[in-house]
Structure formats: structure tokens, C-alpha cells
PDB file as gemmi writes it, atoms N, CA and C in Angstrom:
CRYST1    1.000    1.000    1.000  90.00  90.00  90.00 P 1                      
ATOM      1  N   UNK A   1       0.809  -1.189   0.000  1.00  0.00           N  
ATOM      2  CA  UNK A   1       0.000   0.000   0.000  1.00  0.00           C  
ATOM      3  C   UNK A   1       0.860   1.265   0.000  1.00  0.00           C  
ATOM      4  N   UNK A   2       1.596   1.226   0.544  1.00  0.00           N  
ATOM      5  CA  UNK A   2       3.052   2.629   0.672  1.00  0.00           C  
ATOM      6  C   UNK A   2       3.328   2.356  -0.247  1.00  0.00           C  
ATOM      7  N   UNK A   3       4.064   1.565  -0.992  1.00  0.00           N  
ATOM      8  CA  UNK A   3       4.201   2.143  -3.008  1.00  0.00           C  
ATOM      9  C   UNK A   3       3.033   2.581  -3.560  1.00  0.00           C  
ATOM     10  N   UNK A   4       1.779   1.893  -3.396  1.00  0.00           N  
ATOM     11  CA  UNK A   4       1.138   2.389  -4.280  1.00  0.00           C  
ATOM     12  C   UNK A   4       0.619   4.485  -3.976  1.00  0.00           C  
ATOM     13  N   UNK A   5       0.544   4.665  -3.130  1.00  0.00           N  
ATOM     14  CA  UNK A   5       0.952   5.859  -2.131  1.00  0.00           C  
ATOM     15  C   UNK A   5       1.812   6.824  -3.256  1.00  0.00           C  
ATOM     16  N   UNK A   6       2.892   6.286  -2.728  1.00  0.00           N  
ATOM     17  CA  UNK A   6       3.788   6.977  -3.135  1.00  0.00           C  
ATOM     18  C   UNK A   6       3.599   7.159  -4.706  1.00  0.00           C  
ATOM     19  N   UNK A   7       2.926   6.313  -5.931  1.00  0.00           N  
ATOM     20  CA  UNK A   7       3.333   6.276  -7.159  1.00  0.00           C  
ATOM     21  C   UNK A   7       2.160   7.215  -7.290  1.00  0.00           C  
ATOM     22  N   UNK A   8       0.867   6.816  -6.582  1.00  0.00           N  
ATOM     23  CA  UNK A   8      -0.234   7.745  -6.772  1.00  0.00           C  
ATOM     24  C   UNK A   8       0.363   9.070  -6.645  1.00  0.00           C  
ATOM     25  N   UNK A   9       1.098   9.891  -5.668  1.00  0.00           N  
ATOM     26  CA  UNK A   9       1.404  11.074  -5.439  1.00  0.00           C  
ATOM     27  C   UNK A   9       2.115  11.564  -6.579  1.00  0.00           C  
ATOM     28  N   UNK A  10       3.999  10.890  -7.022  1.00  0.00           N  
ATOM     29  CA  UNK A  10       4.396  11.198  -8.275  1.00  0.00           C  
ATOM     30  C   UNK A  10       3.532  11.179  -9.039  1.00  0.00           C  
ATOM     31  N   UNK A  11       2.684  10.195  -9.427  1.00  0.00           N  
ATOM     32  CA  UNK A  11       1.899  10.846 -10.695  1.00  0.00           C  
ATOM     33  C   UNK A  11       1.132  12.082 -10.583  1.00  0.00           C  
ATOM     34  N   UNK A  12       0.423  12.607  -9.655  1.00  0.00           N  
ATOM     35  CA  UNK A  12      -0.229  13.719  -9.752  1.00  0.00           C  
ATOM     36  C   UNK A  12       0.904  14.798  -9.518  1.00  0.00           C  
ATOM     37  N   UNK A  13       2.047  14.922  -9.056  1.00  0.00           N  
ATOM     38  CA  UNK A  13       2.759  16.047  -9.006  1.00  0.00           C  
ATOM     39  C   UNK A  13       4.168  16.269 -10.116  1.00  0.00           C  
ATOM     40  N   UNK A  14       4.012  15.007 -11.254  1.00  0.00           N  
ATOM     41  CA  UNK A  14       4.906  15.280 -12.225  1.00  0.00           C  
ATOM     42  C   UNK A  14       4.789  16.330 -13.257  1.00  0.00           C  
ATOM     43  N   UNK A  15       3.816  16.522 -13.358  1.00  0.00           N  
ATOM     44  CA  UNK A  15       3.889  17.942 -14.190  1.00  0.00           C  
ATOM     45  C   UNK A  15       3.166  19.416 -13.331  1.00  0.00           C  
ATOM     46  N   UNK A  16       3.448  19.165 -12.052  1.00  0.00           N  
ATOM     47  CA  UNK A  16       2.895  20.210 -11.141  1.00  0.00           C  
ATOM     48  C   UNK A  16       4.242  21.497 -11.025  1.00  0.00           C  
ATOM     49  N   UNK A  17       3.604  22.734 -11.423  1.00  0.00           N  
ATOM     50  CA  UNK A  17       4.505  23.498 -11.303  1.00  0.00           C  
ATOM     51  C   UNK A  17       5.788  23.691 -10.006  1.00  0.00           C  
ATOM     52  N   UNK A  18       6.860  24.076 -10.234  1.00  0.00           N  
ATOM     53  CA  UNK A  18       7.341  24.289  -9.046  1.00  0.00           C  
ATOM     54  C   UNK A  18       6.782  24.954  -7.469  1.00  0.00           C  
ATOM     55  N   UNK A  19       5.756  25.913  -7.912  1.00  0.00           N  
ATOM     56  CA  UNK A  19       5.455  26.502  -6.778  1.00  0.00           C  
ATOM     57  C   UNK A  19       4.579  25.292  -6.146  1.00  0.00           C  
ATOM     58  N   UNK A  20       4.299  24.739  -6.304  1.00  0.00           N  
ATOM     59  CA  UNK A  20       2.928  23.427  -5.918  1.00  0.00           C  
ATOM     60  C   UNK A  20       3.779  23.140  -5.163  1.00  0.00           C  
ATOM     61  N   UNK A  21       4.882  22.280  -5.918  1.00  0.00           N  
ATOM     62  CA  UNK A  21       6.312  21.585  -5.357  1.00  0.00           C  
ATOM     63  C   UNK A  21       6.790  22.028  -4.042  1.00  0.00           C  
ATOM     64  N   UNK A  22       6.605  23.051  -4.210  1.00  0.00           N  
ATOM     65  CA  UNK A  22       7.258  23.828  -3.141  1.00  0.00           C  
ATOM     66  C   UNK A  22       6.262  23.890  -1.531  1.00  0.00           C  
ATOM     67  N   UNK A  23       4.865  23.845  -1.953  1.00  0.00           N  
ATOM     68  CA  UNK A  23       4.256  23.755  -1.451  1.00  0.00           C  
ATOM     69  C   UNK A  23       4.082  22.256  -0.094  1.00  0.00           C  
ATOM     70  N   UNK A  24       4.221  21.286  -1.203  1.00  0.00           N  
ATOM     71  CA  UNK A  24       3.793  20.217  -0.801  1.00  0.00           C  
ATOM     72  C   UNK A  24       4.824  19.849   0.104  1.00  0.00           C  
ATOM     73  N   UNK A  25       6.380  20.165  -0.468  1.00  0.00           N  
ATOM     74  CA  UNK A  25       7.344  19.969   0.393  1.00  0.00           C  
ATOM     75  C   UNK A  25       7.340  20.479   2.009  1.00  0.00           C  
ATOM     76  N   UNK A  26       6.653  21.687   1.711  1.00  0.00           N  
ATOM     77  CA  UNK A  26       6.684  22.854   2.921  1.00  0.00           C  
ATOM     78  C   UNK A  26       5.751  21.656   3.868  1.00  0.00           C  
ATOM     79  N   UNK A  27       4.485  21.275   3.307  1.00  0.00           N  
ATOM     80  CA  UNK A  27       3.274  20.396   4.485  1.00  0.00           C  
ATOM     81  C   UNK A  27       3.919  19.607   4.657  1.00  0.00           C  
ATOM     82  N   UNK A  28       4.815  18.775   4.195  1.00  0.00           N  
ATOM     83  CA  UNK A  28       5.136  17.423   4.531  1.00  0.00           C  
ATOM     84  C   UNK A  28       6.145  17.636   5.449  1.00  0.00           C  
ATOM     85  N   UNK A  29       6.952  18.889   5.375  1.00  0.00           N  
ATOM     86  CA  UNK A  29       7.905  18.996   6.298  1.00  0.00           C  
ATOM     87  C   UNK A  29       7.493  19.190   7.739  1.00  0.00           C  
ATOM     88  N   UNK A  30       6.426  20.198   7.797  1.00  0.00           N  
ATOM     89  CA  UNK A  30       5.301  20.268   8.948  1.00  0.00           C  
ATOM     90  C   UNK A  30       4.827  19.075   9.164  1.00  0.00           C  
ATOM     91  N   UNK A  31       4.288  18.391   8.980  1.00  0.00           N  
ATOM     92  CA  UNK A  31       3.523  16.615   9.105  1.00  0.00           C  
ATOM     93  C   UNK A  31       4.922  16.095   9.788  1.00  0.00           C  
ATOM     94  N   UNK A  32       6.103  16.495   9.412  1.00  0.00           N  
ATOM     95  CA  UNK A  32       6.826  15.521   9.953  1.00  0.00           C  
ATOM     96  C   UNK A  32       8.048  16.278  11.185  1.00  0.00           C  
ATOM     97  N   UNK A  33       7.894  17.276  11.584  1.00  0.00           N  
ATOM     98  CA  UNK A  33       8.398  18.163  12.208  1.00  0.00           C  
ATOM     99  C   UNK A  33       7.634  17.902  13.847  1.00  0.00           C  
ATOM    100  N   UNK A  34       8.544  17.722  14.946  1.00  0.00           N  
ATOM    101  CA  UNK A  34       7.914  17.259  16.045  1.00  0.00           C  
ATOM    102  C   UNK A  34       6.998  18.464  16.791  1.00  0.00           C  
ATOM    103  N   UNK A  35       5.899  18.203  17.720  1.00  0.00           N  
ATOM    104  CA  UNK A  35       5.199  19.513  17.603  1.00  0.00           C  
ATOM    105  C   UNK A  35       5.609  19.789  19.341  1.00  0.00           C  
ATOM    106  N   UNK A  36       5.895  21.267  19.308  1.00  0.00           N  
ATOM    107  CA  UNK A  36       6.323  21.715  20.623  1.00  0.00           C  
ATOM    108  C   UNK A  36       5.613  22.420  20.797  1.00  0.00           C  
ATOM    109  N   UNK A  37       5.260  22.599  22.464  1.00  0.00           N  
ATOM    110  CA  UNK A  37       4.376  23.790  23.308  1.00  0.00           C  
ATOM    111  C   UNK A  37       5.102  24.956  23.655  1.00  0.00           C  
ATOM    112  N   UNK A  38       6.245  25.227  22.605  1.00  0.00           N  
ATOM    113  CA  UNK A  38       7.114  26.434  23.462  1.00  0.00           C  
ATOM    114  C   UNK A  38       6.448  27.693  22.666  1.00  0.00           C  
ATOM    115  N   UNK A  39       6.485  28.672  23.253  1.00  0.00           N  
ATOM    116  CA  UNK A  39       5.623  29.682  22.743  1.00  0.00           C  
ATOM    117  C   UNK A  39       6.727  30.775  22.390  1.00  0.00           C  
ATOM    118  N   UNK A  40       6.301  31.870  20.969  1.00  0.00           N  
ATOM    119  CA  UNK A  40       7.338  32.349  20.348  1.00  0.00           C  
ATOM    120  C   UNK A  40       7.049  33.567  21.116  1.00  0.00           C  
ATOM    121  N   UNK A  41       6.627  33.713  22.529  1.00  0.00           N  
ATOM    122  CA  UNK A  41       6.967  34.849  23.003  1.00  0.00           C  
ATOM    123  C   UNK A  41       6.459  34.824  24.604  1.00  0.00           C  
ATOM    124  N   UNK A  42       6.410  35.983  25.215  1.00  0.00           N  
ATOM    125  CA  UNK A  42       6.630  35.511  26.606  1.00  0.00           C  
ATOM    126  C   UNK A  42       6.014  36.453  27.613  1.00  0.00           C  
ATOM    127  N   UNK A  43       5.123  36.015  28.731  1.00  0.00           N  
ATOM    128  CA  UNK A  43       4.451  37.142  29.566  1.00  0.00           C  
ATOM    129  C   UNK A  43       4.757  37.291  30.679  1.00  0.00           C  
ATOM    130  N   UNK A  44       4.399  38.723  30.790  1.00  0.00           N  
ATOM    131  CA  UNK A  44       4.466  38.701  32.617  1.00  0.00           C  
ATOM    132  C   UNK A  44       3.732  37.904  33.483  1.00  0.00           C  
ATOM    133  N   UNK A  45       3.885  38.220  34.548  1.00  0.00           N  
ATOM    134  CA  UNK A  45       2.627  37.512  35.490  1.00  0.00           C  
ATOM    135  C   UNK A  45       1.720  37.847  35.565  1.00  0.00           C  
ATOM    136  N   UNK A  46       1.774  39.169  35.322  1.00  0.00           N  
ATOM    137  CA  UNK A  46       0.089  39.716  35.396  1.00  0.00           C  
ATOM    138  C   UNK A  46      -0.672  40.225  34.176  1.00  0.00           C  
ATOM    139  N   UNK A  47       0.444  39.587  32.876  1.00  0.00           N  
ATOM    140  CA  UNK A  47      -0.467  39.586  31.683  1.00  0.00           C  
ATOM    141  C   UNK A  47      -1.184  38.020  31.700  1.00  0.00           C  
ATOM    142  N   UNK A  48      -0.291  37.005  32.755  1.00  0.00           N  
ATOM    143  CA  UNK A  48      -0.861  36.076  32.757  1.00  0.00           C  
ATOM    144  C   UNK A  48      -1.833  35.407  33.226  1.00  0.00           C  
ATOM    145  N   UNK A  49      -1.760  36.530  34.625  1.00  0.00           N  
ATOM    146  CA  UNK A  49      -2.953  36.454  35.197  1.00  0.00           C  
ATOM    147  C   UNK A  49      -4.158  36.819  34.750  1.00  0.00           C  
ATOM    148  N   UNK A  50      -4.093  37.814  33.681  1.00  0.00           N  
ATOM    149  CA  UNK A  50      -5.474  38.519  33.031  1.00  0.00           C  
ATOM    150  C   UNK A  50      -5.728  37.523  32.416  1.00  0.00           C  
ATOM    151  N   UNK A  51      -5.114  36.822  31.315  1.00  0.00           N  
ATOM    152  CA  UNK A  51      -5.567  35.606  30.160  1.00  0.00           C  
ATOM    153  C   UNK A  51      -6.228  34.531  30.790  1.00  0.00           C  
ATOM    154  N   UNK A  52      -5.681  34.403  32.129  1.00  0.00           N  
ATOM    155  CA  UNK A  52      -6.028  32.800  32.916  1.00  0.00           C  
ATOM    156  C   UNK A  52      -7.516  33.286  34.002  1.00  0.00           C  
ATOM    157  N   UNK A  53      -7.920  34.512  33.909  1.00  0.00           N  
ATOM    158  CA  UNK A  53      -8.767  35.142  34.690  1.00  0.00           C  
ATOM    159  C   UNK A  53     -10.268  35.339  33.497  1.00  0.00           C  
ATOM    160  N   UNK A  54      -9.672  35.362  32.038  1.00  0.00           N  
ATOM    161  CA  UNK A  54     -10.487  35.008  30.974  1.00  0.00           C  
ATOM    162  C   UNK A  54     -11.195  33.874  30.351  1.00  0.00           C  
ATOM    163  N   UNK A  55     -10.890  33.123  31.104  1.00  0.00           N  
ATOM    164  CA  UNK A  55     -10.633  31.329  30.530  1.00  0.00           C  
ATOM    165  C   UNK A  55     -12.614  31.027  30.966  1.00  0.00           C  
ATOM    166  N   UNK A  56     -12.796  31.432  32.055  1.00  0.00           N  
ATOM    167  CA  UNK A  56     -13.669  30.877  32.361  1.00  0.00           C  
ATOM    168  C   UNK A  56     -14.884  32.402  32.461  1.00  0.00           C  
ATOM    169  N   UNK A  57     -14.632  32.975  31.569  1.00  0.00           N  
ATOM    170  CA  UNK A  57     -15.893  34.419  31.589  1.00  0.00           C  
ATOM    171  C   UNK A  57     -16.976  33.985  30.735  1.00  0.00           C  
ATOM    172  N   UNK A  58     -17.948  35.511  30.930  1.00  0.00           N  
ATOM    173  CA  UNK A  58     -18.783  34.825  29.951  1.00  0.00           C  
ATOM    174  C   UNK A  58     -18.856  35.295  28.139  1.00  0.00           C  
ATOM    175  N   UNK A  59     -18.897  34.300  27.606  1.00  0.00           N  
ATOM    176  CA  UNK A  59     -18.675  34.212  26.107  1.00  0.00           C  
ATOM    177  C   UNK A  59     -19.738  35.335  25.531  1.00  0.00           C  
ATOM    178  N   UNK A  60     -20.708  35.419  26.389  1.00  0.00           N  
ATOM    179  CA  UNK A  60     -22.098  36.365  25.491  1.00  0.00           C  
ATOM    180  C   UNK A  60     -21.519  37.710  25.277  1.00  0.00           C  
ATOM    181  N   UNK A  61     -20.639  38.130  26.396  1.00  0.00           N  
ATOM    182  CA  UNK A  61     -20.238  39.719  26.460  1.00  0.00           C  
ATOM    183  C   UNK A  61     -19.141  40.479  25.318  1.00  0.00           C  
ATOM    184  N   UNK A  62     -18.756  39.278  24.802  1.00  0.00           N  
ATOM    185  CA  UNK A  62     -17.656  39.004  23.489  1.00  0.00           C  
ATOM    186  C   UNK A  62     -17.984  39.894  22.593  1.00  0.00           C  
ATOM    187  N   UNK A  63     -17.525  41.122  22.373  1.00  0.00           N  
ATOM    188  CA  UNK A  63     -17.843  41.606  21.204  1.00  0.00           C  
ATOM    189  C   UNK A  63     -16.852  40.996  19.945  1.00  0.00           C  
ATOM    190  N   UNK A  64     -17.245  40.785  18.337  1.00  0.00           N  
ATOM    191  CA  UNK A  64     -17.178  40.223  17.237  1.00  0.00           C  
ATOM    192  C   UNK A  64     -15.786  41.355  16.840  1.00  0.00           C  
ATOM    193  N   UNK A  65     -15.174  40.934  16.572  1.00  0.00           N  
ATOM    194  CA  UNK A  65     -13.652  41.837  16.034  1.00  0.00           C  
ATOM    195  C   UNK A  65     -14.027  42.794  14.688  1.00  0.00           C  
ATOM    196  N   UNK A  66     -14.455  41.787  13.865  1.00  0.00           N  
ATOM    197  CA  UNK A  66     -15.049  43.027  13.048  1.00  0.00           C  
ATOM    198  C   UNK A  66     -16.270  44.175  13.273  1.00  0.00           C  
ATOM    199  N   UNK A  67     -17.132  43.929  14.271  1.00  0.00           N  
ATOM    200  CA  UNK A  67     -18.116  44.524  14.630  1.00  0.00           C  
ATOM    201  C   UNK A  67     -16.941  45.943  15.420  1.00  0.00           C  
ATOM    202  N   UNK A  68     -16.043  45.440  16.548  1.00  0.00           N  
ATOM    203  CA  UNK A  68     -15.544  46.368  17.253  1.00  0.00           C  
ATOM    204  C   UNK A  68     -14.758  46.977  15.754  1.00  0.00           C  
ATOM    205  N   UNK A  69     -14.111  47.010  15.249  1.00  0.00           N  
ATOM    206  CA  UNK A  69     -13.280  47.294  14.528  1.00  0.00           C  
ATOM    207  C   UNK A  69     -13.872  48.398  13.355  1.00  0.00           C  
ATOM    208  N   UNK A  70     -15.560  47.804  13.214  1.00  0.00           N  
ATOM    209  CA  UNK A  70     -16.096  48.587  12.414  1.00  0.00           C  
ATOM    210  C   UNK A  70     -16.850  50.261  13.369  1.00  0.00           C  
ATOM    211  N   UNK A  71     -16.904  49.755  14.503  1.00  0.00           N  
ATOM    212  CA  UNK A  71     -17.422  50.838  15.558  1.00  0.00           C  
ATOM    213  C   UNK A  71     -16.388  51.831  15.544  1.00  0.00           C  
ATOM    214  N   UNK A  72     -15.366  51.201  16.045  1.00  0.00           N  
ATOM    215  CA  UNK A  72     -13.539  52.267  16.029  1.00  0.00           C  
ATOM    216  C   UNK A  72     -13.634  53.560  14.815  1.00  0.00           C  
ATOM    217  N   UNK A  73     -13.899  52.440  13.559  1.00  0.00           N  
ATOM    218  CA  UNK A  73     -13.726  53.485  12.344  1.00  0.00           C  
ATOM    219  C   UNK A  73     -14.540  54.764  12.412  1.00  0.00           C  
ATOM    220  N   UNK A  74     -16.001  53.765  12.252  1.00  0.00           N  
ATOM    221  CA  UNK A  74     -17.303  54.918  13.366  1.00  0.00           C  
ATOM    222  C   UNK A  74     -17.028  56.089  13.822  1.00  0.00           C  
ATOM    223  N   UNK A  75     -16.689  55.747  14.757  1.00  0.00           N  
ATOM    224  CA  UNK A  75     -16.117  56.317  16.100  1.00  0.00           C  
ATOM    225  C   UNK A  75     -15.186  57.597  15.737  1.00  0.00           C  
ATOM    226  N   UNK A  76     -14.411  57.017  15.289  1.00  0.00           N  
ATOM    227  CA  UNK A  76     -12.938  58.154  14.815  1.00  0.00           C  
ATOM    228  C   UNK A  76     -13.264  58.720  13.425  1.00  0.00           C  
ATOM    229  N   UNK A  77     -13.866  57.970  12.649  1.00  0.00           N  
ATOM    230  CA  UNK A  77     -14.167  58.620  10.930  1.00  0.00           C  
ATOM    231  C   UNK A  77     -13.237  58.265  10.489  1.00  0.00           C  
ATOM    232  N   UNK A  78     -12.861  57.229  10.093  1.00  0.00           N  
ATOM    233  CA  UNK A  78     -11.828  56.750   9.875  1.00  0.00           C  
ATOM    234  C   UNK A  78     -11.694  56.281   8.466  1.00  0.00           C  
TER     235      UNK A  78                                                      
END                                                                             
């Protein structure tokens, strides 16, 4: 079943442009890249405390990002 896999794939990507190529290489490298919880950046304690003080609020009070975003413009005349 892994050859046939594999021959299925060459055939659909032998006349696939390079950028495809490039593509497919990029997912497969991800698929096979081990996955870590380290985070590409870093908080205080009491930015951490706000996020971990959010976890359990209530969801209804949520305003929609584009809704706020469209109020801002509103707002300022933007």
C-alpha cells in the first residue's frame, strides 16, 4: 500500500509546477516536524494572570472583532 501511495502522489505532481512543489514539500515537512508547546513569546505575570482570569468568563459579552473594529472606524471617521 506505501508504493502504491507513493506512485499515486508522483503521478499527480509530475507535471505540477514548481510553486505546488514547493508547497507540498513545505506540508510534509510540517507533518513531519515534532510539535512543541514552546511559545514564540513571553508574559508577565500579570499579563498572565489577566488571560487565565479570561478562561472561564462569559462568552455572550464578546464583542465580534469586526463589529468592534467597524465601531472604532465609526467612532474616529476613519
Amino acid at each position: 500500500m506505501e508504493t502504491l501511495s507513493i506512485e499515486l502522489l508522483t503521478r499527480k505532481l509530475k507535471n505540477a509546477p514548481q510553486s505546488v512543489l514547493d508547497r507540498v514539500i513545505g506540508y510534509v515537512d510540517a507533518l513531519l516536524e515534532p510539535t512543541t508547546n514552546t511559545k514564540p513569546y513571553s508574559l508577565t505575570k500579570e499579563q498572565q494572570q489577566i488571560l487565565d482570569s479570561q478562561l472561564n468568563s462569559d462568552k455572550s459579552t464578546y464583542i465580534d472583532a469586526e463589529t468592534l473594529y467597524t465601531n472604532i472606524k465609526n467612532k474616529h471617521e476613519l
